[in-house]
CHARMM internal coordinates of N, CA and C (Angstrom, degrees):
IC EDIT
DIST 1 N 1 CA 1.4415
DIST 1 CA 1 C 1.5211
ANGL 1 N 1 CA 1 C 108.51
DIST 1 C 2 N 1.0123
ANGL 1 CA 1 C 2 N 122.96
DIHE 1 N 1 CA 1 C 2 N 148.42
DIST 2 N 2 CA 1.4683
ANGL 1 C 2 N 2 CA 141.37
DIHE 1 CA 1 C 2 N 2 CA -147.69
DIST 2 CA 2 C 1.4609
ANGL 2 N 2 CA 2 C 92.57
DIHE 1 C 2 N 2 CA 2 C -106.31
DIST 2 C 3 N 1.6196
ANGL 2 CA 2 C 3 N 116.89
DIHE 2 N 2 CA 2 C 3 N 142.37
DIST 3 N 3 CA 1.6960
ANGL 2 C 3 N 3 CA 107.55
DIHE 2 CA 2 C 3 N 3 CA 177.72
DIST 3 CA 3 C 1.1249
ANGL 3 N 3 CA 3 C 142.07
DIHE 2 C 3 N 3 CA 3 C -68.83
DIST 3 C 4 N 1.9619
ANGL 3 CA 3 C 4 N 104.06
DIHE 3 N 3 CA 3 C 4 N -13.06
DIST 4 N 4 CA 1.1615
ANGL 3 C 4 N 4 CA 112.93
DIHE 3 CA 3 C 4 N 4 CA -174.20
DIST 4 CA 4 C 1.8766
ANGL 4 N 4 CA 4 C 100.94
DIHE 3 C 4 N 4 CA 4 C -89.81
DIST 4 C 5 N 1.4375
ANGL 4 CA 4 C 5 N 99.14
DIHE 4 N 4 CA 4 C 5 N -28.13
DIST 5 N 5 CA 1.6406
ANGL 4 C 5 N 5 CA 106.01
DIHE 4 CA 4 C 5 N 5 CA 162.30
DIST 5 CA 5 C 1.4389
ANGL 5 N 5 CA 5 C 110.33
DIHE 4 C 5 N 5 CA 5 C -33.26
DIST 5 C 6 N 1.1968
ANGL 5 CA 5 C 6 N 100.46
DIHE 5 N 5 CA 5 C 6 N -81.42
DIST 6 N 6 CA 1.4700
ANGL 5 C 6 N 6 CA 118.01
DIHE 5 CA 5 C 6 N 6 CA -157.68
DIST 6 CA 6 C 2.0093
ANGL 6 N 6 CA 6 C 102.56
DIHE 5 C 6 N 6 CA 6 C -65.89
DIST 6 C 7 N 1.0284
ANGL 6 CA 6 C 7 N 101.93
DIHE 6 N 6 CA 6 C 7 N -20.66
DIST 7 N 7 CA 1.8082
ANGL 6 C 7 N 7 CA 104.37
DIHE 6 CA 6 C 7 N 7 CA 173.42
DIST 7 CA 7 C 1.5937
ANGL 7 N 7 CA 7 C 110.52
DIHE 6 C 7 N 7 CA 7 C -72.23
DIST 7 C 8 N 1.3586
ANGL 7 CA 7 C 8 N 98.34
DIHE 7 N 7 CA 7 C 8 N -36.20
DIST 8 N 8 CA 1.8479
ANGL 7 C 8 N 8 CA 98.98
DIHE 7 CA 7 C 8 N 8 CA 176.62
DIST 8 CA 8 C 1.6154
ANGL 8 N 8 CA 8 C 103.90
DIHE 7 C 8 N 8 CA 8 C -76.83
DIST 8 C 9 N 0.9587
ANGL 8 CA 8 C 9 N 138.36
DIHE 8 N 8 CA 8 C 9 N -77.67
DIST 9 N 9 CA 1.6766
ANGL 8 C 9 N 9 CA 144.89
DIHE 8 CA 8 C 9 N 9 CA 160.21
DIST 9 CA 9 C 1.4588
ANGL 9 N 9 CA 9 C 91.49
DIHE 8 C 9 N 9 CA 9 C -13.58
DIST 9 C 10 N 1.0036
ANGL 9 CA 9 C 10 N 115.81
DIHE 9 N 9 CA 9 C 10 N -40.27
DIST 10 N 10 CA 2.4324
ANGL 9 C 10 N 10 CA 104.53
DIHE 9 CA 9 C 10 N 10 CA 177.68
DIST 10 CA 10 C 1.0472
ANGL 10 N 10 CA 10 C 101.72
DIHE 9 C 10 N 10 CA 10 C -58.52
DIST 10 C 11 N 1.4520
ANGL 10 CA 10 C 11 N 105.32
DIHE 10 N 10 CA 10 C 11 N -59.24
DIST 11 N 11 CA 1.4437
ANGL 10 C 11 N 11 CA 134.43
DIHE 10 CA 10 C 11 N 11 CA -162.60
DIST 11 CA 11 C 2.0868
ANGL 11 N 11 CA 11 C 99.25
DIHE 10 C 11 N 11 CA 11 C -50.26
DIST 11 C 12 N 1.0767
ANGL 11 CA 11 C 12 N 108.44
DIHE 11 N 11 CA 11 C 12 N -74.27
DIST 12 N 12 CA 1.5948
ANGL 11 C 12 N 12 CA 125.31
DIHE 11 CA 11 C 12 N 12 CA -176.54
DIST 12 CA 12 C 1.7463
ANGL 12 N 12 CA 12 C 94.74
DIHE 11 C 12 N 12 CA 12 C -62.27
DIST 12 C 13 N 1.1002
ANGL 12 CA 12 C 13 N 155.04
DIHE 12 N 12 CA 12 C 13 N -34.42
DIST 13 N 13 CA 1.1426
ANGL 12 C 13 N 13 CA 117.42
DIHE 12 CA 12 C 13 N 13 CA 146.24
DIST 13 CA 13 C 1.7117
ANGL 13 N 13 CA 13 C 159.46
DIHE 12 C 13 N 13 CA 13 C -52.52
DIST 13 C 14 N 1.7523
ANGL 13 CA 13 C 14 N 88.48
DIHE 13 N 13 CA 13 C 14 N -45.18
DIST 14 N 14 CA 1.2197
ANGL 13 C 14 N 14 CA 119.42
DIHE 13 CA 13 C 14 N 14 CA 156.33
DIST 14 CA 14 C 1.7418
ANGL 14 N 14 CA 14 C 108.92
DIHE 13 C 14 N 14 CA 14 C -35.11
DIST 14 C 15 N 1.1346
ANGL 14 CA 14 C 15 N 115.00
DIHE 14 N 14 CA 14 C 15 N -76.46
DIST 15 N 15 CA 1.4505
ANGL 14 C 15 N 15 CA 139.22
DIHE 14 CA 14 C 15 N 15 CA 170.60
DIST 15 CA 15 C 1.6295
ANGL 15 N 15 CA 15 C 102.82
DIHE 14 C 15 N 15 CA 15 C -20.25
DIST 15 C 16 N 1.5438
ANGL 15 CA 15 C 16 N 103.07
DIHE 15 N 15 CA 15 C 16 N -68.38
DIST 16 N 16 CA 1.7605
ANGL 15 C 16 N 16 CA 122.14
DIHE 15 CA 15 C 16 N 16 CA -167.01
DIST 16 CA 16 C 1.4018
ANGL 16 N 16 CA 16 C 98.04
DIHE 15 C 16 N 16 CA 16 C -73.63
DIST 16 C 17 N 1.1843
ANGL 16 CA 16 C 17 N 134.56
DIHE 16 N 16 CA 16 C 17 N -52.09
DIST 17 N 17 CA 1.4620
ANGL 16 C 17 N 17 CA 126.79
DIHE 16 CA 16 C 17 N 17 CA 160.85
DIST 17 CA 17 C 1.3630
ANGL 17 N 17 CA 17 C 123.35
DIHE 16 C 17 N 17 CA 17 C -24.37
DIST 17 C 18 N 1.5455
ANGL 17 CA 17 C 18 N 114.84
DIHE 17 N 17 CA 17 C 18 N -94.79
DIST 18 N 18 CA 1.4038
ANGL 17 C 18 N 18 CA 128.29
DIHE 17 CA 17 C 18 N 18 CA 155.76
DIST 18 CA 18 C 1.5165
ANGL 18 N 18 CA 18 C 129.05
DIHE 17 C 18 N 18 CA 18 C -11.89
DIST 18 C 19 N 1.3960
ANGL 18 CA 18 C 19 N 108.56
DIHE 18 N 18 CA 18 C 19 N -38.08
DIST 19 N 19 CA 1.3256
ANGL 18 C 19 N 19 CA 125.65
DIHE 18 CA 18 C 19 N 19 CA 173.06
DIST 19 CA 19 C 1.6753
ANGL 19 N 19 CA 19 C 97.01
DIHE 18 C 19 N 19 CA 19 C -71.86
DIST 19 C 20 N 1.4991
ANGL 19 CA 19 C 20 N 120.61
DIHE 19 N 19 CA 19 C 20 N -72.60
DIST 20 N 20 CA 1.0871
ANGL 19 C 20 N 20 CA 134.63
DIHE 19 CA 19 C 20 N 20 CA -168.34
DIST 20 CA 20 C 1.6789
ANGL 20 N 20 CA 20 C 117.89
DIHE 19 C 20 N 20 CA 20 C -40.98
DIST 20 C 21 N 1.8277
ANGL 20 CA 20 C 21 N 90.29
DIHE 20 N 20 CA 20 C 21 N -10.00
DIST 21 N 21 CA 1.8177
ANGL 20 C 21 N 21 CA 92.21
DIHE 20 CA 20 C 21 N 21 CA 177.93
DIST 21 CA 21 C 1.3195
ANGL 21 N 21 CA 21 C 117.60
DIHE 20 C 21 N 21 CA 21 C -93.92
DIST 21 C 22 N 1.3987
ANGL 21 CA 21 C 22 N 106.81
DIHE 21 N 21 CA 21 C 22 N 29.43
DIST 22 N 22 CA 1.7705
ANGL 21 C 22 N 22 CA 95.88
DIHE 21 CA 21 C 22 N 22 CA -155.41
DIST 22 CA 22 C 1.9538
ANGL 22 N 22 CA 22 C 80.58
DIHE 21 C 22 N 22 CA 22 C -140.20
DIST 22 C 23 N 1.5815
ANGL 22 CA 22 C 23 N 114.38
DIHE 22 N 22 CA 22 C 23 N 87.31
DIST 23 N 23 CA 1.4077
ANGL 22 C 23 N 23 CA 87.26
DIHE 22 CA 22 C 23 N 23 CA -175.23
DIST 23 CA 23 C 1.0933
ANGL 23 N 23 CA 23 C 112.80
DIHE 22 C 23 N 23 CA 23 C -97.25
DIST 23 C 24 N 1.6635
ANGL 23 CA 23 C 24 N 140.49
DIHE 23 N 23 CA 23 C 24 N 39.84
DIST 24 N 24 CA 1.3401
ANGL 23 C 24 N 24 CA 151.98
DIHE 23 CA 23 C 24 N 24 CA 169.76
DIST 24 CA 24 C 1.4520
ANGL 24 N 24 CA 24 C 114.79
DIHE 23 C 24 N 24 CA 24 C -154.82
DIST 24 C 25 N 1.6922
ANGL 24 CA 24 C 25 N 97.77
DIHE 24 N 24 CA 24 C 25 N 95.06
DIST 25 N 25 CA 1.4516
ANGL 24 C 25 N 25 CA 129.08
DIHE 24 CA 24 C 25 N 25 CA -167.79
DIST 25 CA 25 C 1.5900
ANGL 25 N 25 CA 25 C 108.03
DIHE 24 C 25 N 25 CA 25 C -106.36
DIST 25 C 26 N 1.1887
ANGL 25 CA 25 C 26 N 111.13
DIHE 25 N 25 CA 25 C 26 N 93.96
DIST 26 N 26 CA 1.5271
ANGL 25 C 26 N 26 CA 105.29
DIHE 25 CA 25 C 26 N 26 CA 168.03
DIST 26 CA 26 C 1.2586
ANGL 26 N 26 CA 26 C 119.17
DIHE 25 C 26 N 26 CA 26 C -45.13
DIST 26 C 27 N 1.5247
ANGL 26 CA 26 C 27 N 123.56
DIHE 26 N 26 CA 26 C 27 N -52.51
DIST 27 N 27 CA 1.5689
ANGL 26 C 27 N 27 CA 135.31
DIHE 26 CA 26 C 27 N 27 CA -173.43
DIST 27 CA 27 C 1.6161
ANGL 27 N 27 CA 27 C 110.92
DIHE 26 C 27 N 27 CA 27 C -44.19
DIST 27 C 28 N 1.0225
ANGL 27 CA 27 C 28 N 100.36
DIHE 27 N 27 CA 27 C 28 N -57.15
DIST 28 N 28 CA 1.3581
ANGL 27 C 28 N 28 CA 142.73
DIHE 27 CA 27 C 28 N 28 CA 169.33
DIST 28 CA 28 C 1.6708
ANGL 28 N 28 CA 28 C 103.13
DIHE 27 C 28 N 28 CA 28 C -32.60
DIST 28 C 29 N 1.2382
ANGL 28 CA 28 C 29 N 103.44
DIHE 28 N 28 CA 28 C 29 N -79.76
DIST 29 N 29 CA 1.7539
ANGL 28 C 29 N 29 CA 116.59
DIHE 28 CA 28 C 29 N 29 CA -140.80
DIST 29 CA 29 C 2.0424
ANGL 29 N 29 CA 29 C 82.60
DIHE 28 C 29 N 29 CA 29 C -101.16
DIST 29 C 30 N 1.5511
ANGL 29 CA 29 C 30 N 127.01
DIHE 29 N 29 CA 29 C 30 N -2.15
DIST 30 N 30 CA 1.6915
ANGL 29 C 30 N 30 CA 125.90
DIHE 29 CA 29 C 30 N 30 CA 151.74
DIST 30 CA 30 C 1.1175
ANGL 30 N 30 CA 30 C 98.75
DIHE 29 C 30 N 30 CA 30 C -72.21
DIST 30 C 31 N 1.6557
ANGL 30 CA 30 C 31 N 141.97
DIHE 30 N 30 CA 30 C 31 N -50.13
DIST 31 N 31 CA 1.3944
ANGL 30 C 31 N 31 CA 110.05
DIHE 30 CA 30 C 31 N 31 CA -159.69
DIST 31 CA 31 C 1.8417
ANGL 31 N 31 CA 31 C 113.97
DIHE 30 C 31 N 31 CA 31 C -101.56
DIST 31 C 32 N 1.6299
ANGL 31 CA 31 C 32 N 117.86
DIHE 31 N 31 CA 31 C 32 N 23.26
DIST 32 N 32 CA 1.3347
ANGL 31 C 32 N 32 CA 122.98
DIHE 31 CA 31 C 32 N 32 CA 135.11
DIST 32 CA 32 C 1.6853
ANGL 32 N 32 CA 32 C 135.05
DIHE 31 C 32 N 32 CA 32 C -47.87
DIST 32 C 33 N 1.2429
ANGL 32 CA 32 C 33 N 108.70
DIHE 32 N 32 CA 32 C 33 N 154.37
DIST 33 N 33 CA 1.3946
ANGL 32 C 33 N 33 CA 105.79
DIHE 32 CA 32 C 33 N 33 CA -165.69
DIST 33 CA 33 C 2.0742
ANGL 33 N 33 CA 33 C 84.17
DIHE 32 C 33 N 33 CA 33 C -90.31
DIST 33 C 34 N 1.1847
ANGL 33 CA 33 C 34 N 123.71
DIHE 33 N 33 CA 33 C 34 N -17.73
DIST 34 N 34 CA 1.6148
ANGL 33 C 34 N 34 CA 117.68
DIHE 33 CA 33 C 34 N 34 CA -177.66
DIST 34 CA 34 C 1.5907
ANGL 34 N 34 CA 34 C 95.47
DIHE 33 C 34 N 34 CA 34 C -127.73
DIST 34 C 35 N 1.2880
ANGL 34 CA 34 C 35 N 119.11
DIHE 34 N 34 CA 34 C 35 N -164.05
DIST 35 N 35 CA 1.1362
ANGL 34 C 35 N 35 CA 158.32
DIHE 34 CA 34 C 35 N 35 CA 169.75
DIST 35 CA 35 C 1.3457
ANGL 35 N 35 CA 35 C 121.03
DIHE 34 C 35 N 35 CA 35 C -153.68
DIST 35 C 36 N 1.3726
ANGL 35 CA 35 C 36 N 145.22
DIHE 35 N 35 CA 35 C 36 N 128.07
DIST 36 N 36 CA 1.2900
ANGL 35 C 36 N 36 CA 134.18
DIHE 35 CA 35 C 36 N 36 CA 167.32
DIST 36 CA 36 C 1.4171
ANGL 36 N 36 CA 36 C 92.08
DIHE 35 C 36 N 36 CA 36 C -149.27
DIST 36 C 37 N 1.9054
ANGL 36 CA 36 C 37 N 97.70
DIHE 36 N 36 CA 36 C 37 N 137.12
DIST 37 N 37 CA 1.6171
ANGL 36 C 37 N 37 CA 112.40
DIHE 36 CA 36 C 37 N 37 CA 172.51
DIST 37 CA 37 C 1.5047
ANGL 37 N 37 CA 37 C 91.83
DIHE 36 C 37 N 37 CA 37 C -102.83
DIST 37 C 38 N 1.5391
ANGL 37 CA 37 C 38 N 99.95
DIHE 37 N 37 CA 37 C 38 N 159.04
DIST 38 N 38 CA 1.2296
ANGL 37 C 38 N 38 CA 133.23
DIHE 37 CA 37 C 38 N 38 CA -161.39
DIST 38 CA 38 C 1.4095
ANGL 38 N 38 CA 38 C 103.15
DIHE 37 C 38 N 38 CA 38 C -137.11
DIST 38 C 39 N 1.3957
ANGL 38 CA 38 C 39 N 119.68
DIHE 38 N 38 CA 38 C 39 N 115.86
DIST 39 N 39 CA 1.1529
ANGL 38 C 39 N 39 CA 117.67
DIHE 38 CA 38 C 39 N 39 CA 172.29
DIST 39 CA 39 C 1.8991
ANGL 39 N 39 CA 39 C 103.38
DIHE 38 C 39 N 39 CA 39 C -111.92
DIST 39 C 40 N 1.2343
ANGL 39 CA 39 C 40 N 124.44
DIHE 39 N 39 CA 39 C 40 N 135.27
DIST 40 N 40 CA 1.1864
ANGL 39 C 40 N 40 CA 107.57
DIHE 39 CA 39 C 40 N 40 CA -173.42
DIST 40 CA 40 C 1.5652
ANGL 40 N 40 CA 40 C 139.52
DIHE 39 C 40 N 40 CA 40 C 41.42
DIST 40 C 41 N 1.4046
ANGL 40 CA 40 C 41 N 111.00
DIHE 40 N 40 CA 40 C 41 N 16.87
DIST 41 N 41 CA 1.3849
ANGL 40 C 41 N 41 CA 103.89
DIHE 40 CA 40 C 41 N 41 CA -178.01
DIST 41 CA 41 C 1.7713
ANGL 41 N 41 CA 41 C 93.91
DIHE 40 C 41 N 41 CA 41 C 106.54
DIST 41 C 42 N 1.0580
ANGL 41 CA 41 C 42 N 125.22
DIHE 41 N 41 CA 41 C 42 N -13.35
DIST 42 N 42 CA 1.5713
ANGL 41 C 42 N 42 CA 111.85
DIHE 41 CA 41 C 42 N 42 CA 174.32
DIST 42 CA 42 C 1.0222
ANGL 42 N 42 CA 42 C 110.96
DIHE 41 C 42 N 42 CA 42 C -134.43
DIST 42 C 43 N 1.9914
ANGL 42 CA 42 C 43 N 107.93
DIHE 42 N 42 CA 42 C 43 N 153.48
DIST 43 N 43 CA 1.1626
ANGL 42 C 43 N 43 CA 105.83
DIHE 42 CA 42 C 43 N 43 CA -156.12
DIST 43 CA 43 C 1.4295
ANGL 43 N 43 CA 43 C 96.89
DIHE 42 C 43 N 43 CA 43 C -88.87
DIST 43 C 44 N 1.2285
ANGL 43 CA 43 C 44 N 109.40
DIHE 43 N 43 CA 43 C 44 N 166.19
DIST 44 N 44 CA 1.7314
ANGL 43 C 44 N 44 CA 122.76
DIHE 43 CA 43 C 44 N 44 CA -162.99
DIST 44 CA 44 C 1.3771
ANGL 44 N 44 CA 44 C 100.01
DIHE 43 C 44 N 44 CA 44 C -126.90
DIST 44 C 45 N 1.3150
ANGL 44 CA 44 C 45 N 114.57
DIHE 44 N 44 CA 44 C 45 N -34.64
DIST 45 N 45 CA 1.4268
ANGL 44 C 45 N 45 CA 101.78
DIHE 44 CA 44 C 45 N 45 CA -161.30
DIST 45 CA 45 C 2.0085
ANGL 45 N 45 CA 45 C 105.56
DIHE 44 C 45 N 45 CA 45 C -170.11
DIST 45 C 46 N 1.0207
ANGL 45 CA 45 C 46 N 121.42
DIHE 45 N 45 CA 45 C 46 N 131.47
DIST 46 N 46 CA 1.6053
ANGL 45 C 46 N 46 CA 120.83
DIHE 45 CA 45 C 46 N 46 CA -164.09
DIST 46 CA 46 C 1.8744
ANGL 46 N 46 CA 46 C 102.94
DIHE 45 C 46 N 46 CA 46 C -120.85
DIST 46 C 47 N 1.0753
ANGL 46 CA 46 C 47 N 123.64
DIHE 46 N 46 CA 46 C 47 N 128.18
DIST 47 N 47 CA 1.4231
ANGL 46 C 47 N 47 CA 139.05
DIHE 46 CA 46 C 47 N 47 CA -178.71
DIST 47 CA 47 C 1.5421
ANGL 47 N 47 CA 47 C 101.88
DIHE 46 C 47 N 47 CA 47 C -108.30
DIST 47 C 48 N 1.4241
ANGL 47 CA 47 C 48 N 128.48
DIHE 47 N 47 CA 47 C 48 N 78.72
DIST 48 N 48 CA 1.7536
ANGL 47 C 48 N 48 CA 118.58
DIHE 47 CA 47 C 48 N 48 CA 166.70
DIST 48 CA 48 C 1.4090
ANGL 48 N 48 CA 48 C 103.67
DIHE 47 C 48 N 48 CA 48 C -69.79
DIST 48 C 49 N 1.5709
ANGL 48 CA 48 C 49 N 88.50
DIHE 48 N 48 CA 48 C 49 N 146.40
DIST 49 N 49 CA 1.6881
ANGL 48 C 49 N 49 CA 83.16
DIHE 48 CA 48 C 49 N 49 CA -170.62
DIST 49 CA 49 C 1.4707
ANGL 49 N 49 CA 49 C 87.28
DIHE 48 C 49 N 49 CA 49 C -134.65
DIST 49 C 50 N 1.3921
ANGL 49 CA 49 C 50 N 131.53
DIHE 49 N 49 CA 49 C 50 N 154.80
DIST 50 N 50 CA 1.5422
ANGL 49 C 50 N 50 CA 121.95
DIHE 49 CA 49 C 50 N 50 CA 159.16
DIST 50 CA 50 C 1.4671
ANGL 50 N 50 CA 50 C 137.98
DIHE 49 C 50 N 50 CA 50 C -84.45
DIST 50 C 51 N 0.9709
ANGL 50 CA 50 C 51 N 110.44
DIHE 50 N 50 CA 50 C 51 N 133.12
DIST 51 N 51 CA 1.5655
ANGL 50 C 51 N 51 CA 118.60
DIHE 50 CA 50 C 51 N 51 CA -174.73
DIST 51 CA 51 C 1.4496
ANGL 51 N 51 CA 51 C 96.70
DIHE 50 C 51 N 51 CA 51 C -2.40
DIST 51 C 52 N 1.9378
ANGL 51 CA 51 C 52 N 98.20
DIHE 51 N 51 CA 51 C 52 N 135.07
DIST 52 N 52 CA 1.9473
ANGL 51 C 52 N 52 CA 89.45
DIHE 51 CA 51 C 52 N 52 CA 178.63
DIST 52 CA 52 C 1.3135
ANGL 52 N 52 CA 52 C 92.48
DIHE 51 C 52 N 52 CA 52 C -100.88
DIST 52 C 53 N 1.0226
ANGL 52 CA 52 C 53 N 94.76
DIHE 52 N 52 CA 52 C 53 N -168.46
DIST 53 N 53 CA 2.2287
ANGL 52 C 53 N 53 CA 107.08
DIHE 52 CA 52 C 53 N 53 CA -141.38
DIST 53 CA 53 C 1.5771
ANGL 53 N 53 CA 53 C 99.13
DIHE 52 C 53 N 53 CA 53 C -174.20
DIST 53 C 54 N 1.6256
ANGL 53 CA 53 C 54 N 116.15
DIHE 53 N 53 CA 53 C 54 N -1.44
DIST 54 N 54 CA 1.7034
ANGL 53 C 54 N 54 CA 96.52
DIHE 53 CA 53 C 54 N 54 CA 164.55
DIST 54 CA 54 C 1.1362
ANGL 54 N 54 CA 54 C 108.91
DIHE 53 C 54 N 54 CA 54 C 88.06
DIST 54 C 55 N 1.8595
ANGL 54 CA 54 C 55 N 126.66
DIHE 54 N 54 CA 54 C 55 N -38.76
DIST 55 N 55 CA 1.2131
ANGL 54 C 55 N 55 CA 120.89
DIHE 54 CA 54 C 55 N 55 CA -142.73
DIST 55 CA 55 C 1.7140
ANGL 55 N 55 CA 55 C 84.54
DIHE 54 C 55 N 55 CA 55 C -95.09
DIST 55 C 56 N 1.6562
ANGL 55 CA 55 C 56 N 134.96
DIHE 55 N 55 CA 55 C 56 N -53.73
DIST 56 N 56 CA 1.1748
ANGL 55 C 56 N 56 CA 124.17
DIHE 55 CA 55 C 56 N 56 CA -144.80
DIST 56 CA 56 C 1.9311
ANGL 56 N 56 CA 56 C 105.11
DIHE 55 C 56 N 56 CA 56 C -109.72
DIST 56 C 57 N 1.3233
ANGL 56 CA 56 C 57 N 108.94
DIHE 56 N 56 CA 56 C 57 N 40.37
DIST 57 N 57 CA 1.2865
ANGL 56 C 57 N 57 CA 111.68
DIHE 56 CA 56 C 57 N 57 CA -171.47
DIST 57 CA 57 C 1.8272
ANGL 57 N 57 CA 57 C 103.58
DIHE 56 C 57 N 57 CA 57 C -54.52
DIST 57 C 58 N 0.9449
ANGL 57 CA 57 C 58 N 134.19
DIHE 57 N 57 CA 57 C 58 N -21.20
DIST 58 N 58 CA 1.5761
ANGL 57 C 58 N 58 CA 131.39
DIHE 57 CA 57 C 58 N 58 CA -174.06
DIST 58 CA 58 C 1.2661
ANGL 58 N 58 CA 58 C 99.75
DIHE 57 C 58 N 58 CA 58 C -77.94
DIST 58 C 59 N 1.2962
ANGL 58 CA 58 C 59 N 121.25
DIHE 58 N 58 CA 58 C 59 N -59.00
DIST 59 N 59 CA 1.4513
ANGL 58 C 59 N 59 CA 126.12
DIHE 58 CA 58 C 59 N 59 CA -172.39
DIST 59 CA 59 C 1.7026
ANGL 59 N 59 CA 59 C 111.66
DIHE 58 C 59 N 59 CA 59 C -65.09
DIST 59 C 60 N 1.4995
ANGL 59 CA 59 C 60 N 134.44
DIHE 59 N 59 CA 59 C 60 N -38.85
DIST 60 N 60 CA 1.0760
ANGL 59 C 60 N 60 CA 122.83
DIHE 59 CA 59 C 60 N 60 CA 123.52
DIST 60 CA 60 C 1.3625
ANGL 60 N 60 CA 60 C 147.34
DIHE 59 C 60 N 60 CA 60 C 3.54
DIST 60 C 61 N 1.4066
ANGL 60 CA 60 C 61 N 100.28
DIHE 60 N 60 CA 60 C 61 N -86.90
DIST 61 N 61 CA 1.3598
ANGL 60 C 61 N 61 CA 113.86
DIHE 60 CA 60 C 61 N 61 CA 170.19
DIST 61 CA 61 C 1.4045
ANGL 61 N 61 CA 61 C 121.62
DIHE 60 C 61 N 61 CA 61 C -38.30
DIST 61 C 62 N 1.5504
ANGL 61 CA 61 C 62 N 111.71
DIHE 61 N 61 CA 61 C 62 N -57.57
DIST 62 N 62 CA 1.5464
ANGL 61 C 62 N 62 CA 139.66
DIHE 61 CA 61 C 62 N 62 CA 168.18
DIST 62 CA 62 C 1.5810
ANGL 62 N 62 CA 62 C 109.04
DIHE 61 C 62 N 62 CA 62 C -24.83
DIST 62 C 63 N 1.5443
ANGL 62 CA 62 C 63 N 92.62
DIHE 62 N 62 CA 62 C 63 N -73.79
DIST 63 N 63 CA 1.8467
ANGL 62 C 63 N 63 CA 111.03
DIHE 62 CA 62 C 63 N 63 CA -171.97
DIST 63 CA 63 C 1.7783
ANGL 63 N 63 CA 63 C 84.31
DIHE 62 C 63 N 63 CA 63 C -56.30
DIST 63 C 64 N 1.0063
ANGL 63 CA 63 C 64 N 116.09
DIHE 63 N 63 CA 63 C 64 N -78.86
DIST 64 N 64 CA 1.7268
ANGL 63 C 64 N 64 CA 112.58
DIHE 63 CA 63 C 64 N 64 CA -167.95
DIST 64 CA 64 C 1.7620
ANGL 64 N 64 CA 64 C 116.06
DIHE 63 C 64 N 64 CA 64 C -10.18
DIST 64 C 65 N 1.6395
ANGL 64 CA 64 C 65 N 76.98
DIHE 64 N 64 CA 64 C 65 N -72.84
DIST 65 N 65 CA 2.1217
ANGL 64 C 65 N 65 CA 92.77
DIHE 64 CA 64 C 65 N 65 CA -163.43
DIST 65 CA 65 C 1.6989
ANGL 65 N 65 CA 65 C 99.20
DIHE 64 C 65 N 65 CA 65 C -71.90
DIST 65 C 66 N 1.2485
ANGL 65 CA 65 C 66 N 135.01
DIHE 65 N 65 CA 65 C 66 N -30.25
DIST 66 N 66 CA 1.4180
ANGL 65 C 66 N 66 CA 119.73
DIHE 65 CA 65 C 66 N 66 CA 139.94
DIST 66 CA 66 C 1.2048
ANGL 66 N 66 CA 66 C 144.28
DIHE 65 C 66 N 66 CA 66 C -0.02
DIST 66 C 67 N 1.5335
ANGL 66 CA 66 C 67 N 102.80
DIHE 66 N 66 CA 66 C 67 N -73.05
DIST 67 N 67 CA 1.4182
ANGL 66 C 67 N 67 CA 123.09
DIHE 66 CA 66 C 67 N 67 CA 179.98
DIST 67 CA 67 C 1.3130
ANGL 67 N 67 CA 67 C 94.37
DIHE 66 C 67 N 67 CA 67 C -93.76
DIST 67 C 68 N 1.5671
ANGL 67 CA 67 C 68 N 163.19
DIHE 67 N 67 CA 67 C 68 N 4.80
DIST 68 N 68 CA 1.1207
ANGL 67 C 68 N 68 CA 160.95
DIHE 67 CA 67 C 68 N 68 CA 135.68
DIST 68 CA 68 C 0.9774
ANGL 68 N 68 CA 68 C 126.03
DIHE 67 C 68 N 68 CA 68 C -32.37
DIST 68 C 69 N 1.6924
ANGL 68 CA 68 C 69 N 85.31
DIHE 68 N 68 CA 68 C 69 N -69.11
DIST 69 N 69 CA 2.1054
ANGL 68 C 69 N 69 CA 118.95
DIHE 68 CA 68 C 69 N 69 CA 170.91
DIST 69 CA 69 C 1.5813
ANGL 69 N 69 CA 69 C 106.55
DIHE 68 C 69 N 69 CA 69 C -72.77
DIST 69 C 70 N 1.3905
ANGL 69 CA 69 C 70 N 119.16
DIHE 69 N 69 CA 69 C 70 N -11.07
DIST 70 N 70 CA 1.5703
ANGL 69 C 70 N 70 CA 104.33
DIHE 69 CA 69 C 70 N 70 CA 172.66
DIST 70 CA 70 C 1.9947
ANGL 70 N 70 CA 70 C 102.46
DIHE 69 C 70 N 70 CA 70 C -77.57
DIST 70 C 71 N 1.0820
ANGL 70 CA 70 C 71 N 101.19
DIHE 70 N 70 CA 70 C 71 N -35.02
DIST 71 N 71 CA 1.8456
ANGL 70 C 71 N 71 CA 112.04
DIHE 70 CA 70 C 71 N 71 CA -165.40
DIST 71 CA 71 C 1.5587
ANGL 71 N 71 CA 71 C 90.91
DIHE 70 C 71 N 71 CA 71 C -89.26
DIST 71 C 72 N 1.4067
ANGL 71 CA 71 C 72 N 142.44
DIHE 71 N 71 CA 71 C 72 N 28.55
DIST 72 N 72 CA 0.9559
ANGL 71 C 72 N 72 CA 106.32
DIHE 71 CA 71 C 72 N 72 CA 146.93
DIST 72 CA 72 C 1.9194
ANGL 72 N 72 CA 72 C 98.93
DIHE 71 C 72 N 72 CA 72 C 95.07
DIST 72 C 73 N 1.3881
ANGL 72 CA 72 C 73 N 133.69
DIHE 72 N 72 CA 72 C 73 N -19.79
DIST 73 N 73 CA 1.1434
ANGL 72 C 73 N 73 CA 146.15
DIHE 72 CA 72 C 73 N 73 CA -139.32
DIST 73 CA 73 C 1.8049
ANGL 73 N 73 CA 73 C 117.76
DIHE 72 C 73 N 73 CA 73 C -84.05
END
COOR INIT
IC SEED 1 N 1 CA 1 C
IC BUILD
């Protein structure tokens, strides 16, 4: 593997890591077709959301961090 190979593959882990530290992502869990909080293994609470489409990411977002900020999140 080539160095600049193996510098991007750093790079794209680093990234997926870092990401992987954050396990309650509004950005994230708006452009799902649901939401469901989990308290201990049960569900607490379910957000249907409709097919995302790009167009209403704010309004999204909204309903998301909502039900986030309702659980405490």
């Amino acid at each position: 593997m080539s160095s600049a190979s193996a510098s991007a593959r750093s790079g794209v882990q680093q990234a997926f890591s870092a990401h992987r530290a954050r396990p309650h992502d509004p950005l994230v869990a708006a452009r799902a077709d649901r939401a469901v909080m989990l308290v201990d293994g049960v569900v607490r609470d379910n957000l249907p959301l409709d097919t995302y489409s790009g167009d209403d990411d704010g309004a999204r977002l909204n309903q998301v961090s909502e039900l986030m900020h309702a659980h405490g999140i």
